[in-house]
N, C-alpha and C positions, 0 to 999 in steps of 0.2 A: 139681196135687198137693194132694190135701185131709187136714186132718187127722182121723184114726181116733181110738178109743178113746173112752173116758171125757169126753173132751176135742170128740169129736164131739158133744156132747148139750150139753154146758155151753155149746159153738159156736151152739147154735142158742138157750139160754138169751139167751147175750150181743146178737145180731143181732133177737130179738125188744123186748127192753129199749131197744134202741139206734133200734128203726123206731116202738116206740111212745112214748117219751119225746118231750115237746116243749120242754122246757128243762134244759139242762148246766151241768155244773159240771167240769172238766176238772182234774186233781190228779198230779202225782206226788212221787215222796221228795225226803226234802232232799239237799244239796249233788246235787242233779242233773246225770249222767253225758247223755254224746253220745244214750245210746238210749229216755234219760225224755224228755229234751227234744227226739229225734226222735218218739218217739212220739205226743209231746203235741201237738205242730205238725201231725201228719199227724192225728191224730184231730179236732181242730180242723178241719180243712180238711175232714173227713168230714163229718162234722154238721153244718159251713155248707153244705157241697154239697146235703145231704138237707134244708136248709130251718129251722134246727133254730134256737134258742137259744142260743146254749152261750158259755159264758167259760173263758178258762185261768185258774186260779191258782198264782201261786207269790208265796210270800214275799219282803216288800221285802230282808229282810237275807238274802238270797238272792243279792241282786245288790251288785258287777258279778258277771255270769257270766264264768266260764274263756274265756280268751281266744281258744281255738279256737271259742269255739260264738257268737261276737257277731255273727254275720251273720245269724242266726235273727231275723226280722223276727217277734211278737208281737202278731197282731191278738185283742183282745178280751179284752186280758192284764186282769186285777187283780191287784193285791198285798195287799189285804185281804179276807178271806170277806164274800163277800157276804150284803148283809141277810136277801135271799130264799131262802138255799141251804137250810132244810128242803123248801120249793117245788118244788125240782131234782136233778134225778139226778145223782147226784156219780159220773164215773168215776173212779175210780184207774188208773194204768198205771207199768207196772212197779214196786209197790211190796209188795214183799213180807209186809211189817204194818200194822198200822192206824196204830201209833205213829210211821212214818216220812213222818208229814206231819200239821201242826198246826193242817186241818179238823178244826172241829164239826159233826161230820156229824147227831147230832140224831136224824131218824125219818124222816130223808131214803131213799131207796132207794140201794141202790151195787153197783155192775158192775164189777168188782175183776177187771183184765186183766193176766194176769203171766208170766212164764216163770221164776219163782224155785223150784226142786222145792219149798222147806220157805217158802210161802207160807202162810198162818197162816187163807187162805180165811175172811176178815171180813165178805166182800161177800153183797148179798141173792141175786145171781148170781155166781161165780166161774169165771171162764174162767180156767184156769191150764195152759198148755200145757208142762210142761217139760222136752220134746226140743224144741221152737223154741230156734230160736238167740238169738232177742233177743227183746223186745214189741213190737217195730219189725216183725216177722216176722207176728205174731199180727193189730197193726191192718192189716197190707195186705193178709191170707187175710180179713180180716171188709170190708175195703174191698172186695173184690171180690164178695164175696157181696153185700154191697147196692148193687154196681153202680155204685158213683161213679167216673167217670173219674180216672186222674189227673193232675192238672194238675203243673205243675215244683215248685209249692213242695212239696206231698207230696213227691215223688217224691226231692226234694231231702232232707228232713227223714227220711225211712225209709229212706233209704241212707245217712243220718249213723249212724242208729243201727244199721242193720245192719254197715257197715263197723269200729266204734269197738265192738259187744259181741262179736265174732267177731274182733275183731285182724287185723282186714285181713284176713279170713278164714283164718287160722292157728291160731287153739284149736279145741280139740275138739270144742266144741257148734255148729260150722261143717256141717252136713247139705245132703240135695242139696236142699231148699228153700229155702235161703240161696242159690244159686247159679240156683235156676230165678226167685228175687225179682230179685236184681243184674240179670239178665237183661232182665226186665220194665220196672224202671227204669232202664237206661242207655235199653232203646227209648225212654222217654217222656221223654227228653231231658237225665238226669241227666249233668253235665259232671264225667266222672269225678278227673279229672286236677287241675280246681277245689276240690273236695271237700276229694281228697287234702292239695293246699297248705293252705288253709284249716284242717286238722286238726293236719297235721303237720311243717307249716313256717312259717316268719317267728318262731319262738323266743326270748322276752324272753333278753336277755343276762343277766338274773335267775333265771331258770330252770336255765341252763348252771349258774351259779356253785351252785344250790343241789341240780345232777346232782352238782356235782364235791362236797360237802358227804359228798352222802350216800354215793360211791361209795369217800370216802378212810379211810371209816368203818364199811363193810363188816365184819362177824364173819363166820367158815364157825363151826359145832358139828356134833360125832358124825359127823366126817370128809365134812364138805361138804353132809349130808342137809339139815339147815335154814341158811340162807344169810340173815345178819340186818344193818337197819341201820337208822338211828334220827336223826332230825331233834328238833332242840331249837327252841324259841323264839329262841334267839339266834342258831342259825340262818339264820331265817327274816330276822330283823331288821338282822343282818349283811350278808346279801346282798342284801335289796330285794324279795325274792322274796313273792311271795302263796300263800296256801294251793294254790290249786287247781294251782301249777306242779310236784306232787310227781307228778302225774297220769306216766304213762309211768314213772317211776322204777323201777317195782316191776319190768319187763318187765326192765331189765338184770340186777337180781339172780336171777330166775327163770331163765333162760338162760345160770348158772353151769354148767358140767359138775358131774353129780355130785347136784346139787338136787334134794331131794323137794318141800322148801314152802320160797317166799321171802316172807321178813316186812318190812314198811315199817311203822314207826311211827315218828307224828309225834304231839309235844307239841300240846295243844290249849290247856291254861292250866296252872296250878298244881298237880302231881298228878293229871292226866289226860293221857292221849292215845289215841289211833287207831292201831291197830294191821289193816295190812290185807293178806293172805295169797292168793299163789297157787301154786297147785300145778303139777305139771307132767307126770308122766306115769299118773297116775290111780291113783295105790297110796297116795295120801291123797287123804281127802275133807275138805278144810280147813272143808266151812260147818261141819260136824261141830261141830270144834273153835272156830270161833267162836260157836257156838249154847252152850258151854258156858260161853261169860263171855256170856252176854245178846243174840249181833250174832246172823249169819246169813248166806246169800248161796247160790251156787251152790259145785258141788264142787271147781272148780277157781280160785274166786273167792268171796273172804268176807272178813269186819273185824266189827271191834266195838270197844266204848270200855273205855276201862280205866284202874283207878288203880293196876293194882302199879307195883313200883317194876319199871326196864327189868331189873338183875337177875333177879328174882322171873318178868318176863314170859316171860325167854327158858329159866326152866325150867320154867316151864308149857308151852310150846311145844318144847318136846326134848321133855318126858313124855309131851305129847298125841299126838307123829309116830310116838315111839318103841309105842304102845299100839298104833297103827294096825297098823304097819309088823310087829311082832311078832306079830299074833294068827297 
């Protein structure tokens, strides 16, 4: 199954950038989700396969990563940009803007791989496909086109992020090339079941405590349409719990009856937090709504940062569903 359109041309942009370039620089956003950091590992393993150059970067204050993803072995990693990255082709993967990762990129060249619709197309090349289900989707159509086997660790790494940006393959941006990839990769030896636990089981007992935080603290508004709840720093401090264990939370609220957008916002310091919204049966387009305070995302998945007060947020967010919901 190949991909048409617009996206068929940019396809063959990306696969010429990618066959003549002889040294990388590999990039995704910050607090990186299952299908940056499957992306990044599988693309990694592309471009060693073709011979290539290439280093990951991600930032030291980056790490630890989320506890589900610390089996990702990182060959080639840096934590600081390298000296020579004007020398280098900097990939981005999955990163919807320039500003979501803290390369200086310089007058370097960039091949800017994404499946975000409201991608901000930075790159010298922009491959943006956005009916792929994940970028995990996008490097294993462009893996195959330049012919690299795949070997487990791929295989392992593009099925993290296909599994974790598809919900186990239950939201909507789940198409049949999502299922003809699963396919691909279980043949080339991916240990499904492995995966699974590793993702979604062995649970800090910290976690639990700061589900039960945020589930005791649930608001419904405008009879169930937005469905909201809100983590504090003392929260977090109370229970032991670490940032990245809010991850899944939003998925209970979301699967309220009734819900158009479920909101999770967590304190980030003093008069800030993250506020991060999913939709549910496609009659809001949340990145909408968060592209209006500065963030972005897909339409059924978006956030952005904010200093109103939580008041103030949750009537910006009635107003923004209610505009939708009424035209």
């Amino acid at each position: 199954m190949t991909i048409a359109g617009a996206a068929a041309t940019t396809r063959e942009e990306a696969l010429a950038a990618l066959r003549a370039g002889e040294r990388f620089v590999l990039v995704t956003h910050e607090n990186p989700d299952g299908d940056a950091l499957g992306s990044l590992v599988a693309m990694q393993g592309v471009l060693t396969a073709l011979g290539k150059d290439s280093l990951m970067y991600i930032a030291r204050d980056e790490f630890p990563l989320p506890y589900e993803y610390a089996f990702f072995e990182f060959d080639a990693l840096v934590n600081t940009i390298p000296a020579d990255v004007a020398e280098r082709t900097i990939v981005f993967l999955d990163c919807g803007n320039f500003d979501r990762n803290s390369v200086e990129a310089g007058d370097a060249p960039i091949v800017n791989i994404d499946h975000h619709h409201d991608n901000t197309r930075f790159g010298s090349v922009n491959h943006v496909v956005a009916d792929a289900s994940c970028t995990a989707e996008i490097v294993w159509d462009l893996m195959g086109a330049l012919e690299v086997p795949t070997t487990a660790e791929i295989a392992d790494a593009l099925y993290v992020g296909l599994v974790t940006d598809t919900g186990r393959f239950m939201y909507e941006n789940t198409g049949s090339r999502a299922h003809v990839m699963a396919a691909e990769l279980i043949q080339a030896g991916v240990d499904v079941h492995g995966i699974y636990r590793r993702l979604y089981e062995g649970m800090p007992e910290s976690k639990l405590a700061l589900l039960t935080r945020a589930l005791n603290g649930v608001q419904r508004f405008d009879d169930g349409r937005l469905t909201f709840a809100r983590l504090t720093r003392v929260d977090f401090a109370e229970t032991g719990a670490e940032e990245s264990y809010t991850e899944g939370i939003i998925d209970h609220l979301r699967s309220v009856s009734g819900t158009k957008v479920a909101a999770l916002v967590r304190e980030l310091g003093e008069g800030v937090a993250k506020a991060s919204l999913r939709a549910t049966d496609g009659t809001v387009d949340v990145s909408a709504i968060a592209r209006e305070q500065g963030g972005g995302g897909h339409r059924q998945a978006a956030g952005f940062t904010t200093e109103m007060a939580p008041t103030e947020l949750v009537a910006f967010l009635r107003s923004a569903i209610a505009a939708q919901l009424e035209v």
